[in-house]
TORKOL-4160 file (C-alpha; in steps of 0.2 Angstrom, whole numbers, padded with zeros to 4 digits, m for minus):
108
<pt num="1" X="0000" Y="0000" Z="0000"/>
<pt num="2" X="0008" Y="0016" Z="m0004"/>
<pt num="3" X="0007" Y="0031" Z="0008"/>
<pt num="4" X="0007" Y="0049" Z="0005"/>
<pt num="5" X="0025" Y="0052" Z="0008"/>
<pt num="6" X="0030" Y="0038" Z="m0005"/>
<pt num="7" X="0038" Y="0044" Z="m0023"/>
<pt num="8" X="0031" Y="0040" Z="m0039"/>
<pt num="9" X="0049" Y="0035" Z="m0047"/>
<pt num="10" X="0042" Y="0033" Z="m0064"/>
<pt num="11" X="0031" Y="0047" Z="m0064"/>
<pt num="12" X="0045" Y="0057" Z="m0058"/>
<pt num="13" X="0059" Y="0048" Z="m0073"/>
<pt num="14" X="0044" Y="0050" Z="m0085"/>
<pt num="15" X="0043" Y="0070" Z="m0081"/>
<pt num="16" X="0063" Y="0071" Z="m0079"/>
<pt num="17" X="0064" Y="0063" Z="m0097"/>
<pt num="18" X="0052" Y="0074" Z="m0103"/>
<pt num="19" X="0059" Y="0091" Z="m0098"/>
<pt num="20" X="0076" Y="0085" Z="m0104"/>
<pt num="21" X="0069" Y="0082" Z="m0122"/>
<pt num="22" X="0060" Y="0098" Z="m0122"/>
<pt num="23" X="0074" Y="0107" Z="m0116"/>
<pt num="24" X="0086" Y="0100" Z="m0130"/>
<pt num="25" X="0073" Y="0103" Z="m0143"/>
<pt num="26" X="0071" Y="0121" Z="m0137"/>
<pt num="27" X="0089" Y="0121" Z="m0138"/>
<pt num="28" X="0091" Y="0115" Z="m0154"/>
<pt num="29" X="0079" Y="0129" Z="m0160"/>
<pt num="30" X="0087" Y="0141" Z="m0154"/>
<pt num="31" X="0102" Y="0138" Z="m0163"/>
<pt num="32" X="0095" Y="0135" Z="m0180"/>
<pt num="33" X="0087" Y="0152" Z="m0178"/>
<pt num="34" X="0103" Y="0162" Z="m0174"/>
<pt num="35" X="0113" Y="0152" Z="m0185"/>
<pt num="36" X="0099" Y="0158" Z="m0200"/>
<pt num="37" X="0102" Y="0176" Z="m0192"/>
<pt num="38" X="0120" Y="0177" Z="m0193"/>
<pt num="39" X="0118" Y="0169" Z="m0211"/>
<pt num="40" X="0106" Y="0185" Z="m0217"/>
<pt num="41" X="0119" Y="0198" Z="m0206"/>
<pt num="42" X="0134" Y="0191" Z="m0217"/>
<pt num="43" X="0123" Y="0189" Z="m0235"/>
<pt num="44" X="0115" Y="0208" Z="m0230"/>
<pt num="45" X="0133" Y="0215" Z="m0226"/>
<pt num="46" X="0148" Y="0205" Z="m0235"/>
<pt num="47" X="0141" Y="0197" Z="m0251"/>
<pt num="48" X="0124" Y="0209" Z="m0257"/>
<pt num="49" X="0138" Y="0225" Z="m0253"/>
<pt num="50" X="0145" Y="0228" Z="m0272"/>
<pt num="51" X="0164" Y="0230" Z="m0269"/>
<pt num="52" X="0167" Y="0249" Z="m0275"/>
<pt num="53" X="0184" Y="0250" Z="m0274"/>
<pt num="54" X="0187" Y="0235" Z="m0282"/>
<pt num="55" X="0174" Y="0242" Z="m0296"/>
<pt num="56" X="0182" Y="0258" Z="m0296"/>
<pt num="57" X="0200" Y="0247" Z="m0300"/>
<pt num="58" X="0195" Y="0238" Z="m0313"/>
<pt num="59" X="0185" Y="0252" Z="m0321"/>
<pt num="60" X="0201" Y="0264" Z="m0322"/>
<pt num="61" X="0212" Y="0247" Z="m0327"/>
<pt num="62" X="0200" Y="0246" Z="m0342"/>
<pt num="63" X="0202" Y="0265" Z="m0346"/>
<pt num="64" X="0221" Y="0265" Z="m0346"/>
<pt num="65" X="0221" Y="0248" Z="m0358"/>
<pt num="66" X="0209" Y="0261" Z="m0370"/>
<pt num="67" X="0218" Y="0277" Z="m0373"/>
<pt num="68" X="0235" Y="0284" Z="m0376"/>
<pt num="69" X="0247" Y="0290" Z="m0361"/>
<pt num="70" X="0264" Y="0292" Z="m0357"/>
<pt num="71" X="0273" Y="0276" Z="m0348"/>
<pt num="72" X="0288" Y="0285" Z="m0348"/>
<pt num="73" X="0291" Y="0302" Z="m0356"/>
<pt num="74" X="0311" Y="0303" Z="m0352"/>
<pt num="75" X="0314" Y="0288" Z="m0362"/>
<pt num="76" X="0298" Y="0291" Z="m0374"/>
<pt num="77" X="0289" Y="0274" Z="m0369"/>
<pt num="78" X="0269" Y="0277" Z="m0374"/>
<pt num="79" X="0257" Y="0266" Z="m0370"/>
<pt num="80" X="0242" Y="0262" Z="m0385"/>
<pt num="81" X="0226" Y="0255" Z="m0384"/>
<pt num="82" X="0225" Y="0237" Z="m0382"/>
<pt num="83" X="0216" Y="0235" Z="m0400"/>
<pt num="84" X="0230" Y="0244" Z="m0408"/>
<pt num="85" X="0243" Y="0236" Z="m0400"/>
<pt num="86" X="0234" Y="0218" Z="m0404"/>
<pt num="87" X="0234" Y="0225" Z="m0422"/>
<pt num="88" X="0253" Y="0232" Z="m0423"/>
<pt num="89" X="0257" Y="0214" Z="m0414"/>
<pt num="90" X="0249" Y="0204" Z="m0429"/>
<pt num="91" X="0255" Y="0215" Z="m0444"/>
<pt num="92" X="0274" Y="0214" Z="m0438"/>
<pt num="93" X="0274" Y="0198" Z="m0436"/>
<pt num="94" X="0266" Y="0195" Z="m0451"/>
<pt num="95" X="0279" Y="0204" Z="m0460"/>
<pt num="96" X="0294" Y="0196" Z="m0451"/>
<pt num="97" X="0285" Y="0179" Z="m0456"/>
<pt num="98" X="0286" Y="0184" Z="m0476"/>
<pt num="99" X="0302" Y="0192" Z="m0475"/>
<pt num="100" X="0309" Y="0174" Z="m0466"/>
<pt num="101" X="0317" Y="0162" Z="m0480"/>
<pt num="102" X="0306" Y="0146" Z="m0482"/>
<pt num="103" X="0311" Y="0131" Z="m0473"/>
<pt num="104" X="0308" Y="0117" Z="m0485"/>
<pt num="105" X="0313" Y="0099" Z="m0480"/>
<pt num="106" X="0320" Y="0092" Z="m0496"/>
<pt num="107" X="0317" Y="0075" Z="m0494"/>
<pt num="108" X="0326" Y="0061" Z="m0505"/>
């Protein structure tokens, strides 16, 4: 016969296991949500920012590799646009090729 001042152990376990399972799964929860957070911070402020200085770079890059300037002015090195350059390139090469004798194999 149980008396008043007897403990339910497996009430008690049931209740123990209980608030330990809730108290993981709220746990759990809790970190999923500030991982997501911390997830929207670094997309919000590192990767959606555009990288001006970077921009700003590769925009004044692309102006020098388009217009004519002095590289040096003492020794008289000018630099051309890239097309031209690319086009000077070809042409001199084209006429050091036709200017090269012919190497034939002569075969017996």
């Amino acid at each position: 016969m149980k008396s008043e001042s007897d403990i339910d152990l497996t009430f008690l376990l049931t209740i123990g296991v209980l608030s330990l399972l809730l108290l993981v799964e709220l746990i759990v929860g809790v970190q999923a949500v500030f991982y997501n957070s911390v997830g929207r911070e670094v997309q919000r402020k590192d990767i959606d920012q555009p990288w001006w200085e970077l921009k700003n770079l590769v925009d004044e890059q692309k102006a020098d590799m388009h217009a004519y300037h002095w590289v040096d002015q003492k020794k008289g090195i000018v630099a051309v646009p890239i097309d031209e350059a690319i086009d000077l390139f070809v042409r001199k090469q084209a006429a050091q090729a036709a200017s090269a004798p012919a190497d034939h194999d002569t075969g017996t």
